[in-house]
Backbone as numpy.savetxt, mean C-alpha at the origin, in Angstrom:
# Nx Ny Nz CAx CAy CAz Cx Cy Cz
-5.36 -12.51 22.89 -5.88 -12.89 21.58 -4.73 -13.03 20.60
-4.74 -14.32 19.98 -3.59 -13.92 18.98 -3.74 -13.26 17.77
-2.90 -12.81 17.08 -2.60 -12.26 15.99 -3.43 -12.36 14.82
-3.78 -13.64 14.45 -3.79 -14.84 13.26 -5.72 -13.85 13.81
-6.27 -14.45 15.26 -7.43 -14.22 15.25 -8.14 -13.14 15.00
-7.26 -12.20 16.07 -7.62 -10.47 15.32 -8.19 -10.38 14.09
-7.05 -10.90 13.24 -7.32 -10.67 11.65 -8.75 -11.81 10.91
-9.03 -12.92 11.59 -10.06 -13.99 11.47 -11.35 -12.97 11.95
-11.61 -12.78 12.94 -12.56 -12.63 13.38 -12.60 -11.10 13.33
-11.68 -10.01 12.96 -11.85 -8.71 13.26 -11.83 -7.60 12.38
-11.47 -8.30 10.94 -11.42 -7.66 9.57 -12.21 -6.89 9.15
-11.76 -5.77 8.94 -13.33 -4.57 8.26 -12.76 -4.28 6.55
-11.86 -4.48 6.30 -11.38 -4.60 4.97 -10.69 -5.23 4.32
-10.81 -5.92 3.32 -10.13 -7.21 2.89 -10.08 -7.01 1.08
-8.73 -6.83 0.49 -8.64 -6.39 -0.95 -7.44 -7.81 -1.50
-7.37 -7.52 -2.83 -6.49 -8.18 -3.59 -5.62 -7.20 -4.21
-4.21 -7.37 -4.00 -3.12 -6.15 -4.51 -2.02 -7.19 -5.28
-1.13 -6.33 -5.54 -0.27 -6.71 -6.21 -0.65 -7.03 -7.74
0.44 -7.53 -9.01 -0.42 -7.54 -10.33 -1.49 -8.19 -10.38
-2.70 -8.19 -10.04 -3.63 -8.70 -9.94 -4.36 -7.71 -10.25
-4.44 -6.77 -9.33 -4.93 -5.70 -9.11 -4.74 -4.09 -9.91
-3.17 -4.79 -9.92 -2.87 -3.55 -11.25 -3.19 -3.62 -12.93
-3.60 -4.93 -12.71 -3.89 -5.43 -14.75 -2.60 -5.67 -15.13
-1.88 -6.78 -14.41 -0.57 -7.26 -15.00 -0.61 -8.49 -14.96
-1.43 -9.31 -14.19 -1.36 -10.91 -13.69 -1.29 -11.29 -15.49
-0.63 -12.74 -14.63 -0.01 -13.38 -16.24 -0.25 -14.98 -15.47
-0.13 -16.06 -16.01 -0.47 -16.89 -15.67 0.37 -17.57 -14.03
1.32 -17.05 -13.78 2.21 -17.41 -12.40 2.08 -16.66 -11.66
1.62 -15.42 -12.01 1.66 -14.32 -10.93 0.31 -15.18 -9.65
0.86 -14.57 -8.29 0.54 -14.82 -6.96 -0.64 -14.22 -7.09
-1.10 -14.47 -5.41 -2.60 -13.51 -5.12 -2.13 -13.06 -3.87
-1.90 -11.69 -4.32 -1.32 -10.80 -2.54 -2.45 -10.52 -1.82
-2.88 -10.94 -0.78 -4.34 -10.11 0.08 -3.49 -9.66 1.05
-4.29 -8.29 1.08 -4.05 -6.89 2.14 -5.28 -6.58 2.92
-5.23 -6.21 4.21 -6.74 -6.04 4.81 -6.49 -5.39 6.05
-7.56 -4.84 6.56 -7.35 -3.85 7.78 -8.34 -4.52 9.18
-8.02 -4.51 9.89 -8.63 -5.13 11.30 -8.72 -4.08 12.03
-9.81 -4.25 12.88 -10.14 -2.99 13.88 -9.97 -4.20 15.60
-9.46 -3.65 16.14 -9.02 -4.31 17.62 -9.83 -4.17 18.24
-10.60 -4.95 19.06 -11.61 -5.16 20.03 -11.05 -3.64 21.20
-11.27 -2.55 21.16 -11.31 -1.40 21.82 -10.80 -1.93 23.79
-11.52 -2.91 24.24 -11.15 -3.29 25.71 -9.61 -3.72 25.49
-9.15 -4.22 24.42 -7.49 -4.68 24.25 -6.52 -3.73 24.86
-7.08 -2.67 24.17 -6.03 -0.88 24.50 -5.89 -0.90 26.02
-6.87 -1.52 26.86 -7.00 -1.04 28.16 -6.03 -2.01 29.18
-5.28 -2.49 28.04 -4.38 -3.59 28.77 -2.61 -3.16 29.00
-1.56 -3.51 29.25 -0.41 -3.71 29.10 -0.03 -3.84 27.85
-0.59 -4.83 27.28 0.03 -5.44 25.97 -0.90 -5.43 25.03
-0.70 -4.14 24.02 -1.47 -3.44 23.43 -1.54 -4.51 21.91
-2.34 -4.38 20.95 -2.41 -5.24 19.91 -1.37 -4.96 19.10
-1.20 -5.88 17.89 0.15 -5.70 16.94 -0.83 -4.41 15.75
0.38 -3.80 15.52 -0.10 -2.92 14.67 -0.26 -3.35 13.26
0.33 -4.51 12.57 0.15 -5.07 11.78 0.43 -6.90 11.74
-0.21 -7.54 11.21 -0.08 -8.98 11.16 0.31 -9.37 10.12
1.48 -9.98 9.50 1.97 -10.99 8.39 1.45 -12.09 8.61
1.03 -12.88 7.55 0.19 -14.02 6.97 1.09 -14.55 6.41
1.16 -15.99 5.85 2.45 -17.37 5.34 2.52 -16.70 4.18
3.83 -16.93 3.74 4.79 -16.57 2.89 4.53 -14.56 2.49
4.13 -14.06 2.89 4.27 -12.61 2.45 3.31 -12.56 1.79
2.20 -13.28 1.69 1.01 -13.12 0.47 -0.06 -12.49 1.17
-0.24 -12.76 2.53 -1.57 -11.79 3.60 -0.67 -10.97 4.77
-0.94 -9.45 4.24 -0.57 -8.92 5.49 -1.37 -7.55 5.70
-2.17 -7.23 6.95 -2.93 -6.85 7.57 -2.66 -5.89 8.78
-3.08 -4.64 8.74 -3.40 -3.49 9.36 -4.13 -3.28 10.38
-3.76 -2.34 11.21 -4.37 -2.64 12.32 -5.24 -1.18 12.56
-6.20 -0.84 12.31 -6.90 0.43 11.46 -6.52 1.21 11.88
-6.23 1.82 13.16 -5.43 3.16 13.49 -3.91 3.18 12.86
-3.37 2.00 12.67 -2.07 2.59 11.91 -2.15 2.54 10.55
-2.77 1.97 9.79 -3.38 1.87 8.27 -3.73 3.93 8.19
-4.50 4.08 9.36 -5.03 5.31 8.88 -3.92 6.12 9.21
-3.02 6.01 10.12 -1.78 6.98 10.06 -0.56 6.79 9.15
-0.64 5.88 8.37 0.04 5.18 7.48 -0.49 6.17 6.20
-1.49 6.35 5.38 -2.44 6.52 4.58 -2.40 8.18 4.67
-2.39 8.58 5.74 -2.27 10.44 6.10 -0.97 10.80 5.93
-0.28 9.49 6.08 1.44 10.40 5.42 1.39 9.93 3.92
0.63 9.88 3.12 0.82 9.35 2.21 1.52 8.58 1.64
1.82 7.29 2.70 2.01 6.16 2.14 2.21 5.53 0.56
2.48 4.93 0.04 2.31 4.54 -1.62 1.55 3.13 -1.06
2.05 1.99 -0.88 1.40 0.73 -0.28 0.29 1.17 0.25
0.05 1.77 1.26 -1.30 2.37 1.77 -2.15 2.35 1.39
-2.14 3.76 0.40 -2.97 4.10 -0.47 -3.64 3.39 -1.74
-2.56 2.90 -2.30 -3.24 1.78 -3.20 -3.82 0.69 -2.82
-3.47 0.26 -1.56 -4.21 -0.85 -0.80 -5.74 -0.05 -0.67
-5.99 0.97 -0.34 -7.55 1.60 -0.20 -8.07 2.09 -1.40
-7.61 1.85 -2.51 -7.66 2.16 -3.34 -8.22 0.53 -4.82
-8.21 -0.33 -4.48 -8.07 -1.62 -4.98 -9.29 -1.82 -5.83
-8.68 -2.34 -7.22 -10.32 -2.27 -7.74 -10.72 -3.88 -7.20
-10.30 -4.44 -6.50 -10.18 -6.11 -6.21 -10.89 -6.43 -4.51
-12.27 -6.11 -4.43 -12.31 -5.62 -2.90 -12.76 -6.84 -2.46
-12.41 -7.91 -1.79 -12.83 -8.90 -1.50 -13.99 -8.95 -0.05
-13.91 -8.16 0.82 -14.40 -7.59 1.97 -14.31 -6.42 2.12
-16.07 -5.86 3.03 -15.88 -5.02 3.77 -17.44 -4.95 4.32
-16.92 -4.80 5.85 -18.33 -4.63 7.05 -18.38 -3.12 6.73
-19.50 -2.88 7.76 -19.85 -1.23 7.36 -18.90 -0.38 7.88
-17.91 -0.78 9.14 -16.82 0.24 9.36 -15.98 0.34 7.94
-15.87 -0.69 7.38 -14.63 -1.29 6.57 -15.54 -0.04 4.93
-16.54 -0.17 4.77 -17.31 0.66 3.56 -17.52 2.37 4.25
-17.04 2.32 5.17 -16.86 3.78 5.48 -15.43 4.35 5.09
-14.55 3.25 5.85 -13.09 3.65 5.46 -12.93 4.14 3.83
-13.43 3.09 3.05 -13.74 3.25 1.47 -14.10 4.84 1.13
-15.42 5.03 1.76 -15.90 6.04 1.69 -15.03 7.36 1.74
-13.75 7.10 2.64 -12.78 8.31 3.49 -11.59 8.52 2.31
-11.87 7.39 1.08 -10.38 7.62 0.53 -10.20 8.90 -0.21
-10.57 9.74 -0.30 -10.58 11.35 -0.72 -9.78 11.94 0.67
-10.11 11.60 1.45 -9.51 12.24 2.83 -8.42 12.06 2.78
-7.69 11.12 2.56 -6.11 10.89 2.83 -5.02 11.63 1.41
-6.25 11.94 0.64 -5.15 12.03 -0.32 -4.67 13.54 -0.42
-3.30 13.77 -0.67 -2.87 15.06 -1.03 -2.22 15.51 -1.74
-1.37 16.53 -1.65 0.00 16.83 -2.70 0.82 16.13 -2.27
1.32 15.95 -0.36 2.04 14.98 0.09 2.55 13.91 -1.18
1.44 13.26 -2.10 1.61 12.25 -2.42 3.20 12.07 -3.13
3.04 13.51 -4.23 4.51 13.74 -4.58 5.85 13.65 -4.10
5.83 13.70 -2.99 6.95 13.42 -2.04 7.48 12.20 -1.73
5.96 11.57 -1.88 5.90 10.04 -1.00 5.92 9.32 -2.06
5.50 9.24 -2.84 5.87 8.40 -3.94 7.14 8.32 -4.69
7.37 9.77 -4.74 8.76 9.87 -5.98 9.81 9.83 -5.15
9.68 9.49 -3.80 11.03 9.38 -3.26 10.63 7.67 -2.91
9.64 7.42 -3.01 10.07 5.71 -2.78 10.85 5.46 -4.21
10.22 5.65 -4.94 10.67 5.30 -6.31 12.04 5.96 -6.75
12.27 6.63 -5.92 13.89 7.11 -6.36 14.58 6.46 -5.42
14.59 5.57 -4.23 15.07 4.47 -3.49 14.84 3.42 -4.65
13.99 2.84 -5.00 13.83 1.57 -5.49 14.80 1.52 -7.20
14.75 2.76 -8.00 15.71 3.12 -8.74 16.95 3.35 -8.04
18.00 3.87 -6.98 19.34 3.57 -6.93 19.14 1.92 -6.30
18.37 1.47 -6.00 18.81 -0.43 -5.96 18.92 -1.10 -7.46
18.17 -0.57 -8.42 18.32 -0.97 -9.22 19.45 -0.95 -10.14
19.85 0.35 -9.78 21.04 1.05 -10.72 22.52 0.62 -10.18
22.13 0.21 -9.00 23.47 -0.35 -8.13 23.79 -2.09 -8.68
22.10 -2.49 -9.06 22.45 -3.69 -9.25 23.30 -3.46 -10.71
23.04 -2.71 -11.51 23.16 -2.92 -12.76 24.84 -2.19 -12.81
25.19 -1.20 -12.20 26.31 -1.38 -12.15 27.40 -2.79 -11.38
26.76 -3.27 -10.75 27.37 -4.20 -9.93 27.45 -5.36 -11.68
26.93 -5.28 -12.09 27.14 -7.23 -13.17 28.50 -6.53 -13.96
29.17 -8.10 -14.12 30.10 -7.98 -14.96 30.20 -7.50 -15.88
31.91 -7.10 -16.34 31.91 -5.78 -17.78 31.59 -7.05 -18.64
31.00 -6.95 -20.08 30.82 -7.85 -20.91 31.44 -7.68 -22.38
32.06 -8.04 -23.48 32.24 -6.83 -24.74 31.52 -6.68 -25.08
31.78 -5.19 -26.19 30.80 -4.71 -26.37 29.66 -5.04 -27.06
29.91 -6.28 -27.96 29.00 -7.32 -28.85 28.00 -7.88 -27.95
28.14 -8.00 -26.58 27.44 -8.72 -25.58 27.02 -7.65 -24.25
27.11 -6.30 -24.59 26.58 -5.56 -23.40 25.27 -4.70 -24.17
24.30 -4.89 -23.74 23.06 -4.52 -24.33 22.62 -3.39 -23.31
23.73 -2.40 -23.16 22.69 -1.42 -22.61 22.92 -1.67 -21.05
24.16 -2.46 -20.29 23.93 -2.70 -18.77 22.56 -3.01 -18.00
22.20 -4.46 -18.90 21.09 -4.80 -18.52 20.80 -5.12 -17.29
20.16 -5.40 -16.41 19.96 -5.63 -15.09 19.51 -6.99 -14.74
20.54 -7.89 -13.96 19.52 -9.70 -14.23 18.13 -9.60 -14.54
17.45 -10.89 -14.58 16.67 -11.01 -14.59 15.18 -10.69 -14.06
15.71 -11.07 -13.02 14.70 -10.94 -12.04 14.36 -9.66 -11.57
15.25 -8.87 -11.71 14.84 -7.32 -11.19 14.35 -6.83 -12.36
14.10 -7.48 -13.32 13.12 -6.99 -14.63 11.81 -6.22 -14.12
11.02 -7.65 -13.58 9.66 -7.26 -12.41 10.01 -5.97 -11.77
10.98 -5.47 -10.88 11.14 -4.56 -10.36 10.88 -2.93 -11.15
11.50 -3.15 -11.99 11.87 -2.35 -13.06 10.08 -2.13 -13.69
9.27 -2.64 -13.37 8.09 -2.50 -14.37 7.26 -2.06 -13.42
7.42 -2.32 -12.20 6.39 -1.94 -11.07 6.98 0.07 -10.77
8.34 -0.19 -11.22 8.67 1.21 -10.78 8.22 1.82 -11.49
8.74 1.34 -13.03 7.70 2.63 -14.20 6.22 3.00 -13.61
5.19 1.84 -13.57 4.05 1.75 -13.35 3.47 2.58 -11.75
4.61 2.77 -10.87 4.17 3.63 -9.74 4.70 5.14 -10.19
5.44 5.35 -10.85 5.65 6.52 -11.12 4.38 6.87 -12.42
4.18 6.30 -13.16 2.87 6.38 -14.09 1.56 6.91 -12.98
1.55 5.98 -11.92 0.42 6.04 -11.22 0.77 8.01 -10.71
1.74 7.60 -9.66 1.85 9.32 -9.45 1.55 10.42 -10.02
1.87 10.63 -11.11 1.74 11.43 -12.28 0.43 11.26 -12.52
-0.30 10.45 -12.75 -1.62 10.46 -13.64 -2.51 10.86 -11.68
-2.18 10.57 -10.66 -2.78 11.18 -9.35 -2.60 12.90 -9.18
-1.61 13.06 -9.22 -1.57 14.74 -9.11 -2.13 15.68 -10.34
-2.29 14.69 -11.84 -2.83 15.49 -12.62 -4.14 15.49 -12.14
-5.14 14.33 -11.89 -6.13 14.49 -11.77 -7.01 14.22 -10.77
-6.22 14.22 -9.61 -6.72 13.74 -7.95 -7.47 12.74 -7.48
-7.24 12.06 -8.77 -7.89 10.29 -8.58 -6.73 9.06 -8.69
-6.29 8.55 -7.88 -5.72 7.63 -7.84 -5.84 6.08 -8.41
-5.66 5.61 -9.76 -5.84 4.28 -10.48 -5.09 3.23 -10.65
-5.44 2.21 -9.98 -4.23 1.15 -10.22 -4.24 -0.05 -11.35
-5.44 -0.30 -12.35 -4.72 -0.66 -13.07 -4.42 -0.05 -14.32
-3.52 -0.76 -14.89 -2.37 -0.05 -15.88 -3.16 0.46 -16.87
-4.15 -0.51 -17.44 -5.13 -0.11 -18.32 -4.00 -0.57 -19.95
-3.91 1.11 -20.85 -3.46 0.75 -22.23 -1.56 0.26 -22.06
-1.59 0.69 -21.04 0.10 0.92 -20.84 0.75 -1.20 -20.23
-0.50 -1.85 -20.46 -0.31 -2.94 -19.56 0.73 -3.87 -20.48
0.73 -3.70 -21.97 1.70 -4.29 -22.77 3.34 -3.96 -22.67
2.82 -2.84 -22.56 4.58 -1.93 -22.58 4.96 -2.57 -21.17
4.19 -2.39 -20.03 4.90 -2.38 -19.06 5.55 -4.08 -18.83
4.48 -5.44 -19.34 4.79 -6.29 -19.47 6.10 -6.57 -20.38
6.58 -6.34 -21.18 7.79 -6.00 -22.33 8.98 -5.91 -21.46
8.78 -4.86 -20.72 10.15 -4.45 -19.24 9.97 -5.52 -18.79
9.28 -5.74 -18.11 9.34 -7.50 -17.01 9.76 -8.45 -17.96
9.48 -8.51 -19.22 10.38 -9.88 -20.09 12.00 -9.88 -20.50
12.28 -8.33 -20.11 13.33 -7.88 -20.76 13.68 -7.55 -21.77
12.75 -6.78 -22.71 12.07 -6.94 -23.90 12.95 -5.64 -24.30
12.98 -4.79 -23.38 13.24 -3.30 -23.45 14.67 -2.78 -22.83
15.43 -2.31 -23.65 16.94 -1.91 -23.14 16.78 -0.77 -22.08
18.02 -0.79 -21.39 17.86 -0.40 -20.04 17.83 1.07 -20.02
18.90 1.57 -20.98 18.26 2.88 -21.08 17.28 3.27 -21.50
16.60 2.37 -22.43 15.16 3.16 -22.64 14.70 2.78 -21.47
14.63 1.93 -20.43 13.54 2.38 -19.16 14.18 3.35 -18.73
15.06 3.61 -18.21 15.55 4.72 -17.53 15.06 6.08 -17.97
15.16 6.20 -19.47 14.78 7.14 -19.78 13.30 7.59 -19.55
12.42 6.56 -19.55 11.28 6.57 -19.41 10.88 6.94 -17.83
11.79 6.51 -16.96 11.52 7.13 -15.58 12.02 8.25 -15.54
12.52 8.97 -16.13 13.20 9.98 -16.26 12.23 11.22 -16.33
11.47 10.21 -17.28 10.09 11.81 -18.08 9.49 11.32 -17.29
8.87 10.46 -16.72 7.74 10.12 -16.08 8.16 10.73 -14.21
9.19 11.33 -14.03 9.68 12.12 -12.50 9.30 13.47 -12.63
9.84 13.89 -14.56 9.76 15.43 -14.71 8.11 15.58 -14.53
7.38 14.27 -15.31 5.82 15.24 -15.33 5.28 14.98 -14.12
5.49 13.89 -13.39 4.61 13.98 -11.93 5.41 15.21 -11.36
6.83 16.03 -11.46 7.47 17.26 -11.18 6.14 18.30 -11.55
5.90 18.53 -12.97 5.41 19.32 -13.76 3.68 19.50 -12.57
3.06 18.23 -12.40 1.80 17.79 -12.33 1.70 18.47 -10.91
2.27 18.40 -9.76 2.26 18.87 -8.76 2.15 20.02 -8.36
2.69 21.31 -8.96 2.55 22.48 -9.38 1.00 23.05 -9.23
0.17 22.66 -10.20 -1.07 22.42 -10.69 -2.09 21.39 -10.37
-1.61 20.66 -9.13 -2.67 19.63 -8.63 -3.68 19.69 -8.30
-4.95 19.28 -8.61 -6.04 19.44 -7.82 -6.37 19.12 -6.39
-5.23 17.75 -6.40 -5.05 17.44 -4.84 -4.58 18.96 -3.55
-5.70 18.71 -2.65 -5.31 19.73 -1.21 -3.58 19.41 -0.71
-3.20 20.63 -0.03 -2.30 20.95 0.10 -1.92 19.45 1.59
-2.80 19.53 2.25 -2.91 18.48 3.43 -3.71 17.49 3.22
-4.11 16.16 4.10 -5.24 15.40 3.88 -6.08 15.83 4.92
-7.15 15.46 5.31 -8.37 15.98 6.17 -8.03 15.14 7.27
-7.05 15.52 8.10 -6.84 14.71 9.16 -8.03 14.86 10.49
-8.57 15.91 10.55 -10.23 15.63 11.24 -10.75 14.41 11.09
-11.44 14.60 9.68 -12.47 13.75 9.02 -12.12 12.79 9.56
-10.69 12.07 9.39 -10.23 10.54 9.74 -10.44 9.91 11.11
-9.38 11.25 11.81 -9.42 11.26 13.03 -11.25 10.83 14.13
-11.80 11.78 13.82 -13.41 11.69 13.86 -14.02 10.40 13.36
-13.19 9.38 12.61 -14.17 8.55 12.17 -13.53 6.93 12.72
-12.04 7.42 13.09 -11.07 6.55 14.19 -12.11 6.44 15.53
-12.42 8.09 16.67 -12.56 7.32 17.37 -14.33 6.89 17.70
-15.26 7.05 16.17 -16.33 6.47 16.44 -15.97 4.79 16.08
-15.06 4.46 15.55 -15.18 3.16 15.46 -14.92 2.59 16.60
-14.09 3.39 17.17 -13.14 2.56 18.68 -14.28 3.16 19.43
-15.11 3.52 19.46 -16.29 3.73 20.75 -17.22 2.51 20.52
-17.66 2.40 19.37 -18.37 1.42 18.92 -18.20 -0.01 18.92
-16.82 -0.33 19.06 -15.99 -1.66 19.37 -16.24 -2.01 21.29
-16.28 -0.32 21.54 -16.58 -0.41 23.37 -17.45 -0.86 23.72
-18.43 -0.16 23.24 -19.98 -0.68 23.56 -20.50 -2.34 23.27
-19.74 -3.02 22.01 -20.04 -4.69 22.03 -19.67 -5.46 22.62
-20.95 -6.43 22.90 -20.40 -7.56 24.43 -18.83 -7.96 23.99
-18.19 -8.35 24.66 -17.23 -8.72 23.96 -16.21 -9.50 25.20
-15.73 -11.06 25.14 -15.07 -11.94 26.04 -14.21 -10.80 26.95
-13.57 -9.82 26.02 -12.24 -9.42 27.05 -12.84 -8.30 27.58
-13.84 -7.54 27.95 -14.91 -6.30 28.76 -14.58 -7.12 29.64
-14.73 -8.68 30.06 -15.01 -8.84 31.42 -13.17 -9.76 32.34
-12.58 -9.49 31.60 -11.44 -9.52 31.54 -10.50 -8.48 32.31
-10.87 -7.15 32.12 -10.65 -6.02 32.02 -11.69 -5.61 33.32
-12.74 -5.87 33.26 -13.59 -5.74 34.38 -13.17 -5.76 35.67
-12.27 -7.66 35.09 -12.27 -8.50 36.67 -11.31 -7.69 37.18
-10.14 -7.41 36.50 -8.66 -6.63 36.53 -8.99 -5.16 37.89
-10.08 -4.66 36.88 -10.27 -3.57 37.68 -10.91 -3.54 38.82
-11.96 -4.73 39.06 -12.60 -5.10 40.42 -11.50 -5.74 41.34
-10.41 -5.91 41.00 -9.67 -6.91 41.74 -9.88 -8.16 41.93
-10.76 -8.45 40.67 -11.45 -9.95 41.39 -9.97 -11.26 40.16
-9.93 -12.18 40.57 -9.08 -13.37 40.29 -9.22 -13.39 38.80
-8.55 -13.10 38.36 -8.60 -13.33 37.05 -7.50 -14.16 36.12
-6.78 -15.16 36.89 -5.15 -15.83 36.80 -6.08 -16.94 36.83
């Protein structure tokens, strides 16, 4: 089966991410779709097991393959999680509105870890870029601004560290920006000198620091619950007629199957 079809015919969840989803879209911004596929269960019983995830043309659809989405999501992922998290839900079959149902399960204190260390990767790229541009005088150096284009960068980082912080205070995870959607737009124009973002990620590390302490989020995620609800789906994928049962059949009868 190829790839492309899995995801056609096998989708149990299907969202819209990226600023779209966060309350940032502006008139150019893209439409990122993210979605999870469950594998026809007789596949596993082969050599050549399914792809764990599928990329779609240009980076705008890319798709999960539900057992690694859900082991993805239990390490607390950041992409993950906000992908199950989407107020933008374009699909979902009843496996796919169960998964929904599970997003309390994945979440934990983990998150602190997992987030503020992506975001402290994505801050030294940034800081590397910004030391990297030419010295300028001082009439013309505004603060070691950072090109252009990593402006965007710079606004998604505030805005995931915002997200973190406002998750460990209150064990609900929200993606869009809501009142903060002006400010954060301002950084993406370049509106805002570089140390004041910096500074602003700065407080926004100490309080998701502060927030963790005192989280309502569990110490683990409910890796049962998940687990338990993994393999009723993959039993349930067993039991439907399905082209490759007899595929798998012939294999095992020895009968011609070339």
């Amino acid at each position: 089966m190829r790839p492309e079809t899995l995801v056609r015919d096998h989708t149990v969840y299907a969202c819209v991410m990226g600023s779209r989803a966060f309350g940032l879209a502006t008139e150019d911004s893209d439409t990122d779709r993210r979605g999870v596929f469950l594998a026809p269960t007789p596949l596993f019983w082969r050599f050549d097991k399914p792809p764990t995830h599928v990329e779609g043309p240009a980076g705008e659809q890319f798709s999960w393959e539900l057992e690694r989405f859900c082991e993805l999501a239990l390490r607390a992922n950041p992409n993950i999680l906000e992908c199950l998290h989407s107020p933008l839900v374009e699909y979902a079959d009843d496996t796919g509105r169960e998964l929904l149902a599970l997003r309390g399960a994945f979440l934990s204190r983990r998150v602190h870890e997992t987030f503020t260390r992506y975001a402290h990767g994505q801050r030294r790229r940034l800081e590397s870029q910004v030391r990297a541009l030419p010295r300028a005088p001082d009439s013309a150096r505004a603060g070691r601004t950072p090109v252009a284009p990593r402006w965007k960068h710079a606004m998604h980082l505030l805005r995931l560290l915002t997200s973190a912080r406002d998750l460990l205070r209150t064990g609900t995870l929200t993606l869009d920006v809501g009142e903060h959607r002006e400010s954060l737009l301002a950084v993406k124009r370049g509106k805002v000198a570089w140390p004041e973002v910096e500074a602003r990620m700065a407080r926004l590390t100490q309080e998701a620091e502060e927030a963790a302490h005192r989280s309502p989020l569990p110490a683990e995620p409910d890796r049962r619950r998940v687990e338990d609800f993994l393999v009723r789906a993959r039993r349930a994928s067993a039991l439907q007629a399905d082209p490759h049962d007899e595929v798998v059949q012939g294999v095992a009868g020895g009968g011609d199957v070339g």
